[in-house]
Backbone and ligand atoms as CSV (ligand in chain L), in Angstrom:
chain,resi,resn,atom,element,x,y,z
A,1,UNK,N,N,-101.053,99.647,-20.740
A,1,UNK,CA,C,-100.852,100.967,-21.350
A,1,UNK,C,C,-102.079,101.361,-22.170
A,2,UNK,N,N,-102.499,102.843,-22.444
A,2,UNK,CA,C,-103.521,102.774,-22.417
A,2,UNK,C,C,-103.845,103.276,-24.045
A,3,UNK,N,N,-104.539,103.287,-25.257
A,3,UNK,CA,C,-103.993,103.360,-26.657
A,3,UNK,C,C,-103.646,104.608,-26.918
A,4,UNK,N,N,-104.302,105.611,-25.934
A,4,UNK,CA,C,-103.411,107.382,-26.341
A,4,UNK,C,C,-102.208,107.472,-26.040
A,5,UNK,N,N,-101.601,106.468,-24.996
A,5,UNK,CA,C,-100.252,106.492,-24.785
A,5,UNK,C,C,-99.357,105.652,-25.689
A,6,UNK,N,N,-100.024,104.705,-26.117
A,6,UNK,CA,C,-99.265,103.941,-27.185
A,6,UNK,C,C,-98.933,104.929,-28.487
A,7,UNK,N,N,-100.143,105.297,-28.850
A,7,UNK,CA,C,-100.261,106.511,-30.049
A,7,UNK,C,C,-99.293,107.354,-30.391
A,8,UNK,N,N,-99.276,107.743,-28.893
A,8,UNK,CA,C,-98.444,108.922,-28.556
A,8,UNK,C,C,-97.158,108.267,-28.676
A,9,UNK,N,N,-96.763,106.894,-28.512
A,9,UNK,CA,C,-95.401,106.361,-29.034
A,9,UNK,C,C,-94.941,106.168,-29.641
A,10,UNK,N,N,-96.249,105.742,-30.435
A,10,UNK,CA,C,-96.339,105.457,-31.887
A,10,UNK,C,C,-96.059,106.625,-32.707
A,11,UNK,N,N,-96.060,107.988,-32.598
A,11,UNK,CA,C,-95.710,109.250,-33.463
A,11,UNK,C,C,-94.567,109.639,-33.294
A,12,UNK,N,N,-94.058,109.186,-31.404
A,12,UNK,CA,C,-92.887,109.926,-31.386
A,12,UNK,C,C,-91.300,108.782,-32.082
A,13,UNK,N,N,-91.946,107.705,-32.511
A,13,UNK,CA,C,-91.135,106.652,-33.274
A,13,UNK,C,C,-91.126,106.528,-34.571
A,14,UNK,N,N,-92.362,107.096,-35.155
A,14,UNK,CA,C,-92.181,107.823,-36.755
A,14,UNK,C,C,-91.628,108.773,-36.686
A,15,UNK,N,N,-91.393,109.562,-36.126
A,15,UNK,CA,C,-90.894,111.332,-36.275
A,15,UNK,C,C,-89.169,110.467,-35.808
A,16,UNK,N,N,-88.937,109.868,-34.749
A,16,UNK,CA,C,-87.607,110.052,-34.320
A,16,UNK,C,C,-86.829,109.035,-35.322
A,17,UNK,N,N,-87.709,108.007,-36.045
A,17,UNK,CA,C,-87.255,107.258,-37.451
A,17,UNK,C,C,-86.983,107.562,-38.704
A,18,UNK,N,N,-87.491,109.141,-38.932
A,18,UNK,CA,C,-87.573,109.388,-39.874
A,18,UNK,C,C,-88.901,109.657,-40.510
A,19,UNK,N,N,-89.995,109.019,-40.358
A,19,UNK,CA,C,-90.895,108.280,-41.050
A,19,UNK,C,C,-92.158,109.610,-40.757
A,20,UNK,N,N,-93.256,109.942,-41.951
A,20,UNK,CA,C,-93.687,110.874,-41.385
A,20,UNK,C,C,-95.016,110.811,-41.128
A,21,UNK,N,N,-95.348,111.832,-39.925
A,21,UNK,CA,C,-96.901,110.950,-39.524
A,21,UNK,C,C,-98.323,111.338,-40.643
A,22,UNK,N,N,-98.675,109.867,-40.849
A,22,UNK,CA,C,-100.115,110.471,-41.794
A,22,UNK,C,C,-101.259,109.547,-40.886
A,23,UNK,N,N,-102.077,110.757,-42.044
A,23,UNK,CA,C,-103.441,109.795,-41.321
A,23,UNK,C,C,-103.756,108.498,-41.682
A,24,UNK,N,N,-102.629,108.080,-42.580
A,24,UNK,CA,C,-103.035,106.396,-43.331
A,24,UNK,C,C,-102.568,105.454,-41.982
A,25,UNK,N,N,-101.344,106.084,-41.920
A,25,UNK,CA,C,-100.439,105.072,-40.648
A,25,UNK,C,C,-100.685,105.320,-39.298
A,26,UNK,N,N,-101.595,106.498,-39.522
A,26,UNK,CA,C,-102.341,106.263,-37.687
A,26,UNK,C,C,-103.433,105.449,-37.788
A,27,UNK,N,N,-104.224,105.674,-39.157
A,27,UNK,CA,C,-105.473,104.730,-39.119
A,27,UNK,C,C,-104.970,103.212,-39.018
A,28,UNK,N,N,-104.058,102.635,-39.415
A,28,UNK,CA,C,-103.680,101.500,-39.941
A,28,UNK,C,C,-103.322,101.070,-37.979
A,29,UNK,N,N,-102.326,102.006,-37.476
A,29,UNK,CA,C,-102.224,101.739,-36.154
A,29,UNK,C,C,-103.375,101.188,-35.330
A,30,UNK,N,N,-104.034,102.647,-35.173
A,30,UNK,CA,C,-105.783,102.557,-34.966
A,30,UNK,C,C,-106.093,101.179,-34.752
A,31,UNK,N,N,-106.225,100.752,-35.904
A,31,UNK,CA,C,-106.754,99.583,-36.301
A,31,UNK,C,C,-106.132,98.464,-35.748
A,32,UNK,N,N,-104.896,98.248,-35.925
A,32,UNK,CA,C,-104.328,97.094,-34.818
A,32,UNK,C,C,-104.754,96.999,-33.472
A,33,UNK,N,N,-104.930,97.950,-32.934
A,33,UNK,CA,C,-105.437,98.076,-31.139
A,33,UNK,C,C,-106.918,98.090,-31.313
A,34,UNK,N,N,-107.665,97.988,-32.555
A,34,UNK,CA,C,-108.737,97.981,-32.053
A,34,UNK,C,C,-109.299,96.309,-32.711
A,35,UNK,N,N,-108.503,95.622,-32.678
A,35,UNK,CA,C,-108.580,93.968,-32.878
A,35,UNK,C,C,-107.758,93.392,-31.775
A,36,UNK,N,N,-108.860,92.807,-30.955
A,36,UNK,CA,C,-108.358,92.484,-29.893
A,36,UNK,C,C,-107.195,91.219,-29.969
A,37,UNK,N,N,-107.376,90.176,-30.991
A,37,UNK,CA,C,-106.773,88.847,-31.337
A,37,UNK,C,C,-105.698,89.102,-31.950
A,38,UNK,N,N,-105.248,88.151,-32.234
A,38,UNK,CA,C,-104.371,88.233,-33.785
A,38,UNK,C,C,-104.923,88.182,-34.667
A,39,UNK,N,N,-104.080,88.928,-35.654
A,39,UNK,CA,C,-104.352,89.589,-37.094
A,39,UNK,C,C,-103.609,88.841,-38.051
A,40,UNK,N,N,-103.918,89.216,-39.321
A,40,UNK,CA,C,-103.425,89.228,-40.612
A,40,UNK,C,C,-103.046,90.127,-40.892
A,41,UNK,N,N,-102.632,90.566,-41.892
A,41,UNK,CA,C,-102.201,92.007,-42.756
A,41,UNK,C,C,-103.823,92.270,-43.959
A,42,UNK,N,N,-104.427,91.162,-44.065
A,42,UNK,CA,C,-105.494,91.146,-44.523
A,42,UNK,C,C,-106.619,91.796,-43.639
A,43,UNK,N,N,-106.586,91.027,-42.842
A,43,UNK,CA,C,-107.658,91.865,-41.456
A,43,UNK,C,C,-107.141,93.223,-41.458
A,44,UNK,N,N,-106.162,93.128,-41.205
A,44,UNK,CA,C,-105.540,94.945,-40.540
A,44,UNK,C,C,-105.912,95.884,-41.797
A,45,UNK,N,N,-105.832,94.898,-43.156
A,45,UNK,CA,C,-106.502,96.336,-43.982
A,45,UNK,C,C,-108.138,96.107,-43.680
A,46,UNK,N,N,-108.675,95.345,-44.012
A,46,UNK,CA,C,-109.880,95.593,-43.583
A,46,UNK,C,C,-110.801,96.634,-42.420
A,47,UNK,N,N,-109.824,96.210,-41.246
A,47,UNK,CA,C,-110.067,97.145,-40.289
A,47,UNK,C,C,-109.815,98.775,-40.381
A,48,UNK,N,N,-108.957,98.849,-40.650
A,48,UNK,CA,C,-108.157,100.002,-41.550
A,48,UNK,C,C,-108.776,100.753,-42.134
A,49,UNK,N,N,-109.251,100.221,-43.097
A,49,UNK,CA,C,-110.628,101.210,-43.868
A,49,UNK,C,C,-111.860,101.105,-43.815
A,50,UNK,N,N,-112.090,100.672,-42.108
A,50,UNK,CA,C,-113.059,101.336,-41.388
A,50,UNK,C,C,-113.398,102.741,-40.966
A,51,UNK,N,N,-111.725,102.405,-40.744
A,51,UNK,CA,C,-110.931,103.933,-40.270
A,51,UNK,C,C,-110.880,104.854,-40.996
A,52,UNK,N,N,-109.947,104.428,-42.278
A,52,UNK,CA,C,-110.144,105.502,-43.549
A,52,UNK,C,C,-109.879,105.018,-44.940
A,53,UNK,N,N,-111.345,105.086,-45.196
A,53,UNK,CA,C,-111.143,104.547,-46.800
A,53,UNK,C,C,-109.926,104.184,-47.595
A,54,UNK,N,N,-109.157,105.119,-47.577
A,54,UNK,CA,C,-108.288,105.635,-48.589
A,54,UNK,C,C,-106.654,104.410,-48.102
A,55,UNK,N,N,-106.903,103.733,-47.003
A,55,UNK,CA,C,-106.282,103.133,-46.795
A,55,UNK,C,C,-105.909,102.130,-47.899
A,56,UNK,N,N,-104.636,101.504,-48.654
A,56,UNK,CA,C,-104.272,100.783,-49.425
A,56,UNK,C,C,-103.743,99.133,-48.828
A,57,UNK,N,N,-103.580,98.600,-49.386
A,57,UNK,CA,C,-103.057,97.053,-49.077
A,57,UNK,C,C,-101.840,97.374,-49.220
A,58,UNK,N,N,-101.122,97.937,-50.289
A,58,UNK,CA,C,-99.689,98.667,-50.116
A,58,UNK,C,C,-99.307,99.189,-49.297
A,59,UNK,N,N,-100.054,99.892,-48.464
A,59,UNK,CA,C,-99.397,100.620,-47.770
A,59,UNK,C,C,-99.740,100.302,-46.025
A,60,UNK,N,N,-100.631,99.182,-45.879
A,60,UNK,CA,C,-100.547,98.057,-44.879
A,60,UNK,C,C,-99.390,97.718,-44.721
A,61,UNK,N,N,-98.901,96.905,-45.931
A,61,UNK,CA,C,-98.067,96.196,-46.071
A,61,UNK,C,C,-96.329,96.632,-46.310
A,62,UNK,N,N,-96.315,97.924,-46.113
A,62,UNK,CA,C,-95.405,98.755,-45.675
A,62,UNK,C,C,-95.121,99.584,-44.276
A,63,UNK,N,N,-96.757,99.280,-43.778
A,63,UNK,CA,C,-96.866,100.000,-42.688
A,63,UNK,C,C,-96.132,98.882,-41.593
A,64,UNK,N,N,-96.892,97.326,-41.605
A,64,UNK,CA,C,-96.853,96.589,-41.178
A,64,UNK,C,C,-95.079,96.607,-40.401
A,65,UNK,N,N,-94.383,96.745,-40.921
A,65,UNK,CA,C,-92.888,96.813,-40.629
A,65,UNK,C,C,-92.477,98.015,-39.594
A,66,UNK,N,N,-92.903,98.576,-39.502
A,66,UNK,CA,C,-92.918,99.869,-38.795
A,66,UNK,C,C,-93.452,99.626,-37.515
A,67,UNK,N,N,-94.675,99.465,-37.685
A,67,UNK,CA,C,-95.414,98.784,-36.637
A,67,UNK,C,C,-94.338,98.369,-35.785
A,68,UNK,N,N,-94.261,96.783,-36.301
A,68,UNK,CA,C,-93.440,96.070,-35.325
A,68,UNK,C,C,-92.232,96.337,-34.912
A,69,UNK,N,N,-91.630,97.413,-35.937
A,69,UNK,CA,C,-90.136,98.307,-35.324
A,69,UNK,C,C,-90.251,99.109,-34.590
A,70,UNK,N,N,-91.944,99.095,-33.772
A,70,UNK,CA,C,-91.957,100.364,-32.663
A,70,UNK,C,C,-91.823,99.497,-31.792
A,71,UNK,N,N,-92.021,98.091,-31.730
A,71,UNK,CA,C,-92.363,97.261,-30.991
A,71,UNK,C,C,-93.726,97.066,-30.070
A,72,UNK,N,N,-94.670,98.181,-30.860
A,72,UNK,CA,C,-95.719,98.364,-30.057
A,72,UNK,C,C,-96.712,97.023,-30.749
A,73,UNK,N,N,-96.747,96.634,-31.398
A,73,UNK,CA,C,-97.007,95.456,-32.728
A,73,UNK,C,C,-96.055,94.294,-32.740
A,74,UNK,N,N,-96.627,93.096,-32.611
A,74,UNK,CA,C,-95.460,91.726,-32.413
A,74,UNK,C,C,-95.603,90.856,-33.653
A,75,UNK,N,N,-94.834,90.869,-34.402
A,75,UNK,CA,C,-95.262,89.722,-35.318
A,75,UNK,C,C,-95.235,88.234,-34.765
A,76,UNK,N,N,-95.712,87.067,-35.239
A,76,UNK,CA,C,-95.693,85.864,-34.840
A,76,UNK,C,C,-95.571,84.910,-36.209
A,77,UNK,N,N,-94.851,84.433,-36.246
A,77,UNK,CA,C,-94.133,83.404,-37.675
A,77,UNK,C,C,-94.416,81.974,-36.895
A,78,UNK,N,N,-95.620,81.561,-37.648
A,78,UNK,CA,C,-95.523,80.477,-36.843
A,78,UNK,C,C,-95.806,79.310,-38.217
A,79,UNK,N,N,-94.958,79.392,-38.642
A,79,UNK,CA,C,-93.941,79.192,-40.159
A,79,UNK,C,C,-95.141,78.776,-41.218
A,80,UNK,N,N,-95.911,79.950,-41.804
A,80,UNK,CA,C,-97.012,79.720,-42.711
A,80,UNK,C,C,-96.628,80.930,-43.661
A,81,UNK,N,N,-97.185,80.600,-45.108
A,81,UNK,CA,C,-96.762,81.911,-45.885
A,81,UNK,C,C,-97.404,83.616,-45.750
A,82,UNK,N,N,-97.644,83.295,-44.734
A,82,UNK,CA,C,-98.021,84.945,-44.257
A,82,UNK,C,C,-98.168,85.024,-42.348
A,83,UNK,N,N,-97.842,85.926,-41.963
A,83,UNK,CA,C,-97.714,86.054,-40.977
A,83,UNK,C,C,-99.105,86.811,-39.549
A,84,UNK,N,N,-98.450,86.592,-38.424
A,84,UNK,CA,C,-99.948,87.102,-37.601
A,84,UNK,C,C,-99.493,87.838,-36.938
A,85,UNK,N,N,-100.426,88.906,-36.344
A,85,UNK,CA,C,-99.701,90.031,-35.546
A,85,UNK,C,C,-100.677,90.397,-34.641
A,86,UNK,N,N,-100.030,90.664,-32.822
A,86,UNK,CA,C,-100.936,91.002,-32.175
A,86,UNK,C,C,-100.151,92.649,-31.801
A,87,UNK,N,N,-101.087,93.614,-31.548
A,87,UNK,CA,C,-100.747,94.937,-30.940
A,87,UNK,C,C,-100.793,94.259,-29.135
A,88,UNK,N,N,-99.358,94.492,-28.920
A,88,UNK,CA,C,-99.005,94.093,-27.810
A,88,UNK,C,C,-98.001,94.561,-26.292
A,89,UNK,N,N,-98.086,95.824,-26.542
A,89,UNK,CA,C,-96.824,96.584,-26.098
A,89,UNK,C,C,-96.056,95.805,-25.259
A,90,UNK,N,N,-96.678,95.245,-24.047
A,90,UNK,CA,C,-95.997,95.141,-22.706
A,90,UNK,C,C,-95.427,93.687,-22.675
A,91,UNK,N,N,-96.065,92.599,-23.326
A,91,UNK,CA,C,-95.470,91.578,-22.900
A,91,UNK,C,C,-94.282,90.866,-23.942
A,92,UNK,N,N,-93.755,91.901,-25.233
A,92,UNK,CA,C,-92.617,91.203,-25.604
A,92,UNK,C,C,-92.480,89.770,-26.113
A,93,UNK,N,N,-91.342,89.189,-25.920
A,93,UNK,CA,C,-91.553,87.687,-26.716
A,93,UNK,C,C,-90.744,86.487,-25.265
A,94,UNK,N,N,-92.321,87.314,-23.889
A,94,UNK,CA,C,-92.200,86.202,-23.118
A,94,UNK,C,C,-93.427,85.315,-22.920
A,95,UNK,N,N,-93.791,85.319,-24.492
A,95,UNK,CA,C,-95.130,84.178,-24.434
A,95,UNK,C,C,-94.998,83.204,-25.262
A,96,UNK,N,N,-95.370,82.485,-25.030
A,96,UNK,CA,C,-95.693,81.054,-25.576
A,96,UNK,C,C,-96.752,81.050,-26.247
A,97,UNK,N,N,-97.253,80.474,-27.309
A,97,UNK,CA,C,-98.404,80.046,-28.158
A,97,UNK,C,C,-98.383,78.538,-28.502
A,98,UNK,N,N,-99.733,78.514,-28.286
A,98,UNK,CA,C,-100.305,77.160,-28.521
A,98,UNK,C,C,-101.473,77.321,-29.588
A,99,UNK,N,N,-101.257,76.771,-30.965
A,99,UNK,CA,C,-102.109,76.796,-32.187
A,99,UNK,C,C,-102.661,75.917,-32.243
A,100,UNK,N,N,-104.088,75.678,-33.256
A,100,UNK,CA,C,-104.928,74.770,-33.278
A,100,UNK,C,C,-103.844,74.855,-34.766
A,101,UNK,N,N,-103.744,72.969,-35.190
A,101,UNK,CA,C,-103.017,72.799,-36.005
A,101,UNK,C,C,-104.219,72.791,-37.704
A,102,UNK,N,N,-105.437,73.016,-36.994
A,102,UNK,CA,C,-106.526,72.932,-38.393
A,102,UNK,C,C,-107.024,74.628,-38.665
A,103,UNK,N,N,-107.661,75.366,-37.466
A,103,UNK,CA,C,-108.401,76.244,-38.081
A,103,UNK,C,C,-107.225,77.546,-37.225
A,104,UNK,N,N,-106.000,77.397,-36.947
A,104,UNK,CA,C,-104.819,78.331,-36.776
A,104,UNK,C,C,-105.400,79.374,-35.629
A,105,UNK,N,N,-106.480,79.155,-34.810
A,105,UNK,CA,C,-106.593,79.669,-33.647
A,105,UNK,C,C,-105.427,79.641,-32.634
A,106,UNK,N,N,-104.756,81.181,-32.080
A,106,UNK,CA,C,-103.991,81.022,-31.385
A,106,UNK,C,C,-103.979,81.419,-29.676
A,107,UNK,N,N,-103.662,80.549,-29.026
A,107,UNK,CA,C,-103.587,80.648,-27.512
A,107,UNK,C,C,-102.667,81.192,-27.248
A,108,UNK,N,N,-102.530,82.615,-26.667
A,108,UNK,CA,C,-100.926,83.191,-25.650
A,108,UNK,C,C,-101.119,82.488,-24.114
A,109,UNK,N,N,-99.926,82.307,-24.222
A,109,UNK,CA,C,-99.499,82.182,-22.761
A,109,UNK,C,C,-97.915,82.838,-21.969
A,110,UNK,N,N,-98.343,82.939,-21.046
A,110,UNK,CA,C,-97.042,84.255,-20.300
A,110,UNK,C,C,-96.034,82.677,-20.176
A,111,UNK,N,N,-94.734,83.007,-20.435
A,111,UNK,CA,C,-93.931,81.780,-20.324
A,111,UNK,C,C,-92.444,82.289,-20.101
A,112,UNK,N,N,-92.433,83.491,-18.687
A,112,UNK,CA,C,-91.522,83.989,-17.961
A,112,UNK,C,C,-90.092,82.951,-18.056
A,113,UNK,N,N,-90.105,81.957,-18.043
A,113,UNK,CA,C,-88.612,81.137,-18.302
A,113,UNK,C,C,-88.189,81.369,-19.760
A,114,UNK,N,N,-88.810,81.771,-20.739
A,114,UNK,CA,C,-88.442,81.530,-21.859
A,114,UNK,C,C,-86.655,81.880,-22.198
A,115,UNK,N,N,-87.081,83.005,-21.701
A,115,UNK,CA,C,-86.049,84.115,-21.579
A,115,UNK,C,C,-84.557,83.455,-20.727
A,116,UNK,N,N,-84.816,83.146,-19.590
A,116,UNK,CA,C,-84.213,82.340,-19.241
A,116,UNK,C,C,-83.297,81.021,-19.593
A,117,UNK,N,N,-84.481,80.481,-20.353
A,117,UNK,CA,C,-83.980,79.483,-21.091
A,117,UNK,C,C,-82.829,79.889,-21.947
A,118,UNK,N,N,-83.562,80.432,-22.816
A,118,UNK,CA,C,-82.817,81.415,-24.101
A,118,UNK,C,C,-81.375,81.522,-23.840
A,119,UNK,N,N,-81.374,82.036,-22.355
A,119,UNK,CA,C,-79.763,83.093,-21.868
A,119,UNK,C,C,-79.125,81.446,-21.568
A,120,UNK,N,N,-79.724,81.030,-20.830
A,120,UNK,CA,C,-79.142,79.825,-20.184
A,120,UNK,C,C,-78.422,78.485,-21.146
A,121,UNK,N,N,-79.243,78.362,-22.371
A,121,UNK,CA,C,-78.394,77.346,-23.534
A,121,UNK,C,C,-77.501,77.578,-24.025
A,122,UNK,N,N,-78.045,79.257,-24.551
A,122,UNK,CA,C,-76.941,80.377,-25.441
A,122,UNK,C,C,-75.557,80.687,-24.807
A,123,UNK,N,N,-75.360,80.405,-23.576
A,123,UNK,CA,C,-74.399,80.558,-22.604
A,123,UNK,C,C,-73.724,79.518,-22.645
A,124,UNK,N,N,-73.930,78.038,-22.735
A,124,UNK,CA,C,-73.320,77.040,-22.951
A,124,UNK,C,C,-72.498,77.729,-24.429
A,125,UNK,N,N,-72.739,78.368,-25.044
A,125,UNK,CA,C,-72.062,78.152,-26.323
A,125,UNK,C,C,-71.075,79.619,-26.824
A,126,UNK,N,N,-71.133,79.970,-25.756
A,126,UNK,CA,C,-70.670,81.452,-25.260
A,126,UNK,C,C,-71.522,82.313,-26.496
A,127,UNK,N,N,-72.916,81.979,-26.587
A,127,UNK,CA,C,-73.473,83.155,-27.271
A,127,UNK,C,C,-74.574,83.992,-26.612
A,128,UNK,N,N,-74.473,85.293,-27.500
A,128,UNK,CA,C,-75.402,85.883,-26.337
A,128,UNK,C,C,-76.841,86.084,-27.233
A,129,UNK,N,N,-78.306,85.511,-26.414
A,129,UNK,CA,C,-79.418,85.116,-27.113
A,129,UNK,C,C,-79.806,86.329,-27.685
A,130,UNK,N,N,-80.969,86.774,-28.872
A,130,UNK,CA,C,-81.532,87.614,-29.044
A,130,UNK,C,C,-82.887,87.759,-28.812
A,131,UNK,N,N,-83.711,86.277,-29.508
A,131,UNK,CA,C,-85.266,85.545,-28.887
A,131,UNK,C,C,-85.327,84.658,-28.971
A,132,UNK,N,N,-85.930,84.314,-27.988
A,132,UNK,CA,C,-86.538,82.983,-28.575
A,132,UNK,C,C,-88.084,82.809,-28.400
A,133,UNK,N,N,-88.629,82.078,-29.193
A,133,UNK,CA,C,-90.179,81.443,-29.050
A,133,UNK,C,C,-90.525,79.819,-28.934
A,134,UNK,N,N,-91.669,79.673,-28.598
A,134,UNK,CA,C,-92.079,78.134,-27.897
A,134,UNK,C,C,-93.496,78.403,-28.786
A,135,UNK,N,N,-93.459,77.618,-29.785
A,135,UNK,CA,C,-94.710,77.455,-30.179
A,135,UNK,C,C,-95.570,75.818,-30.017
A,136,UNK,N,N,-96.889,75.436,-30.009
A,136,UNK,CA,C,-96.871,74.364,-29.768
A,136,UNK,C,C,-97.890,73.934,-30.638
A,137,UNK,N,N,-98.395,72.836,-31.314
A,137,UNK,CA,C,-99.094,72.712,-32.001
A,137,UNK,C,C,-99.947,71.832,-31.497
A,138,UNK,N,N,-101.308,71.841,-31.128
A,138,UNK,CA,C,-102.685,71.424,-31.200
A,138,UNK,C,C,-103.853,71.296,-31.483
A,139,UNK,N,N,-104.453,70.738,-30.792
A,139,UNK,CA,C,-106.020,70.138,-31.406
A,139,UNK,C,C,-107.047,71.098,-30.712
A,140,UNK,N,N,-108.193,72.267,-31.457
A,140,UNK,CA,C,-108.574,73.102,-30.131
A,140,UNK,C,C,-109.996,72.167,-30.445
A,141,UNK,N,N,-111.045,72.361,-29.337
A,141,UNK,CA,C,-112.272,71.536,-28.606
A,141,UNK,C,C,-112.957,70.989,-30.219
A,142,UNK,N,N,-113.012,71.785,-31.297
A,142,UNK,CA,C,-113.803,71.950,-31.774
A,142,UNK,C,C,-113.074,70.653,-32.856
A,143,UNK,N,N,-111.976,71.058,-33.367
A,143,UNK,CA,C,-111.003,69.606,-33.865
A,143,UNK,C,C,-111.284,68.796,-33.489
A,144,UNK,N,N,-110.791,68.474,-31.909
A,144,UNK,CA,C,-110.969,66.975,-31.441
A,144,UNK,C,C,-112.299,65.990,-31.276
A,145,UNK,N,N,-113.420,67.547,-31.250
A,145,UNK,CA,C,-114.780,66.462,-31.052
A,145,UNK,C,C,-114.992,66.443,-32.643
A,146,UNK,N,N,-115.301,66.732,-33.583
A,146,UNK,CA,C,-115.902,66.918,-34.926
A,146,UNK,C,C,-114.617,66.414,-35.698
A,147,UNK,N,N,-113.765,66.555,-36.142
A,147,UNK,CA,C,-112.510,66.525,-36.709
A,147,UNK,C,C,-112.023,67.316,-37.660
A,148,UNK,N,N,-113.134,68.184,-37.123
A,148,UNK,CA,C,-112.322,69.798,-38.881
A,148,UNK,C,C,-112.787,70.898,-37.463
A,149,UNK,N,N,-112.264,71.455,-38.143
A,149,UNK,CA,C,-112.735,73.228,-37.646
A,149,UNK,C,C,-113.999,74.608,-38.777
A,150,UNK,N,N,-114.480,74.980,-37.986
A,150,UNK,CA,C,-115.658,75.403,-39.121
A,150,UNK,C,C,-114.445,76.804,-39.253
A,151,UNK,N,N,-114.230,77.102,-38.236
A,151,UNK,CA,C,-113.792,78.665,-38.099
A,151,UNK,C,C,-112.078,79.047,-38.903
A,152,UNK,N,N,-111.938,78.214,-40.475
A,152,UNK,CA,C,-110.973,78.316,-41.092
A,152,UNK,C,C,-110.518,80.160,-41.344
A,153,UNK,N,N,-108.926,80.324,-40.955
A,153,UNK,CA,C,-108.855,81.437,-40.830
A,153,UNK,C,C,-108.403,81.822,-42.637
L,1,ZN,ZN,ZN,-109.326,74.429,-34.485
């Protein structure tokens, strides 16, 4: 999808939420699609007021929720006291991640059974799933040969 069409989803999900469109929370949008990786809420302001100064950490951090209630934005809890977020429209929570357990570099991977899985346990217990995630924890090249990571996030 292409980011004028996301945009364009992105306004018609503030307006049909309630929520009203400014130029803080398009810049802040902006800014998620234009970081290709995962983010912080730290990065995303940074990036942010590339976009437009006037952008706040408050209001990141209010935006941030929205975001991911368009679903155009995925958060990822990959249980640390702050969270990572990729702008992701299409692929939902049928990926898998694999983290470097030192410098928190993260690997997606498409992991089409997840879902499956999910329905298939939850069914043993007559419940019906909502998500699930597969996270995995590893060593990336730079860990295993040296034993630290330079690239601490
Ligand atoms: Zn690493």
């Amino acid at each position: 999808m292409k980011i004028d069409d996301c945009r364009e989803r992105f306004r018609t999900f503030l307006a049909d939420s309630g929520f009203r469109i400014t130029n803080q929370r398009l810049a802040i949008f902006d800014a998620a699609f234009r970081i290709d990786n995962h983010f912080t809420a730290e990065e995303l302001l940074d990036e942010a007021r590339k976009i437009d100064s006037s952008v706040s950490r408050a209001t990141v951090y209010r935006t941030l929720p929205i975001l991911t209630g368009s679903s155009l934005v995925r958060e990822i809890d990959v249980g640390k006291d702050f969270k990572f977020y990729l702008a992701n429209p299409e692929k939902g929570n049928q990926q898998a991640q694999v983290l470097c357990e030192d410098c928190d570099k993260i690997f997606e991977i498409d992991a089409p059974f997840l879902e499956w899985y999910g329905s298939s346990v939850s069914s043993k217990f007559g419940l019906k799933p909502v998500s699930q995630r597969l996270q995995i924890s590893a060593q990336c090249t730079e860990y295993r040969e040296s034993g630290a990571c330079k690239n601490h996030s």
